[in-house]
C-alpha positions in Angstrom: -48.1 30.3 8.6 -46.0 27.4 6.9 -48.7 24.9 5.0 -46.1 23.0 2.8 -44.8 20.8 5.6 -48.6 20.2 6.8 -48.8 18.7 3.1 -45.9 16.8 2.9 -46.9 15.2 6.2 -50.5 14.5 4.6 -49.3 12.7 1.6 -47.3 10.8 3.6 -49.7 9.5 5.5 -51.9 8.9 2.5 -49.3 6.8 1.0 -49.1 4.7 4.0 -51.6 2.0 3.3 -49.7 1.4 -0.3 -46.6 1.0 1.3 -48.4 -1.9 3.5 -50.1 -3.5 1.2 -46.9 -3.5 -1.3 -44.8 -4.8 0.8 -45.9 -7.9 1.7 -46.4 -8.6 -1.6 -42.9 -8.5 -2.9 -41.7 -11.0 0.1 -43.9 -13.2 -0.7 -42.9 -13.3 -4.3 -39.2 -13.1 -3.7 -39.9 -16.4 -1.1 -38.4 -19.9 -2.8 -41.0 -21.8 -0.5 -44.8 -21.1 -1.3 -46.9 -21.4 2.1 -50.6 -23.3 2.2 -52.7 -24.3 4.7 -54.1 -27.7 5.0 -57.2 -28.6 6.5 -58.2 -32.2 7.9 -61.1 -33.4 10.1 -58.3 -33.5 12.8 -56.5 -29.8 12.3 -54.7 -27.6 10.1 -50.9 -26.6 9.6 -49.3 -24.9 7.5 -47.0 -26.2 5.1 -44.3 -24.6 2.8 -43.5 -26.4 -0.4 -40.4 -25.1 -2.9 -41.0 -24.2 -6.3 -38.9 -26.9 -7.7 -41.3 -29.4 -6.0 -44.5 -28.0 -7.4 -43.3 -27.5 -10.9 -44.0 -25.1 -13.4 -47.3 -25.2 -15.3 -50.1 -23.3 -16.3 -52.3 -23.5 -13.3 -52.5 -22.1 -10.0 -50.1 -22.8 -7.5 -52.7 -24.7 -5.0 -54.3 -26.9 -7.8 -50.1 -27.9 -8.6 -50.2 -29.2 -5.1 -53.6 -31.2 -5.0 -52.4 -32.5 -8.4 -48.9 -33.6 -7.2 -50.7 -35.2 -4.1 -53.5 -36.8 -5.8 -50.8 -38.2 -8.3 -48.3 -39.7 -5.2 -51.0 -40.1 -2.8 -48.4 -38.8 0.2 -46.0 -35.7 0.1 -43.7 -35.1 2.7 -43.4 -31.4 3.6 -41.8 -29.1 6.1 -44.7 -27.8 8.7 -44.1 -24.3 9.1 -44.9 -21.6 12.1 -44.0 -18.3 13.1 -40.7 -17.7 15.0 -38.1 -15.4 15.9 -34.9 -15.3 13.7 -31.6 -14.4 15.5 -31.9 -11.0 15.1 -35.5 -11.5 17.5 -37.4 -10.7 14.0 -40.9 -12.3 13.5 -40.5 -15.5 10.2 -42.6 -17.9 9.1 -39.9 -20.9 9.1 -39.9 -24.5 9.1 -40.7 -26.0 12.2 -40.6 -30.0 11.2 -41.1 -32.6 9.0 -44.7 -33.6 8.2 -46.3 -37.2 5.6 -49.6 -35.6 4.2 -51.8 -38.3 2.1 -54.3 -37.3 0.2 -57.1 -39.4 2.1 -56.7 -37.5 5.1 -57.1 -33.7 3.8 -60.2 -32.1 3.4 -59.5 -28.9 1.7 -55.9 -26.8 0.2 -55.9 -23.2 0.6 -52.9 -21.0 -0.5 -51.6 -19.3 2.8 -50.5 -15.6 2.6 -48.6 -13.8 5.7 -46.6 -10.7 5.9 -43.6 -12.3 7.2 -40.4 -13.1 5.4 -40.5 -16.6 4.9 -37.2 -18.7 5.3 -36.3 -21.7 3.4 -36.1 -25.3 4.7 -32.5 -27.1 5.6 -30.8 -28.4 2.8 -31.5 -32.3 2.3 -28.8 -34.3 3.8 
């Protein structure tokens, strides 16, 4: 009776979970666009904002973004959802265009998903 490949098979499986929880992890980090959701009285969407617009500093990435928007009072952002890419793969990408003021949210929590995460069209 052959037990190595019975054990090979086990630690495989054992290291199943890490490899899921690992993943995710480094496509998230790798994205240019940090995801968040935003909640009003009316809804919530989800909404990706670039690095470069929330700025480096010393702070979480979600208190960046209520400081940017309590500073400007609006921020235009891209409205993000889940689609299919080209090759019929499962994204979060940008879906539209969306003005958020800062009178109208309720609460900014940082949004995590297991998709890649594409960037928004270049500005014209």
């Amino acid at each position: 009776m052959n037990i190595l490949p019975r054990r090979g098979a086990l630690a495989a499986l054992a290291l199943l979970p890490l490899a899921a929880v690992v993943r995710p992890v480094r496509a998230q980090a790798a994205a240019p666009v940090q995801l968040f959701k935003l909640v009003s009285p009316r809804d919530e969407i989800v909404v990706g904002v670039e690095a470069a617009q929330l700025g480096s500093g010393s702070g979480p990435a979600v208190q960046r973004l209520a400081e940017l928007l309590a500073a400007k009072g609006q921020l235009t952002l891209w409205q993000y959802a889940s689609q299919k890419d080209a090759a019929g793969a499962l994204v979060q990408a940008p879906l539209r265009q969306v003005a958020v003021f800062k009178s109208d949210l309720l609460r900014i929590e940082p949004y995590g998903t297991p998709l890649p995460v594409k960037a928004p069209p270049a500005a014209k």
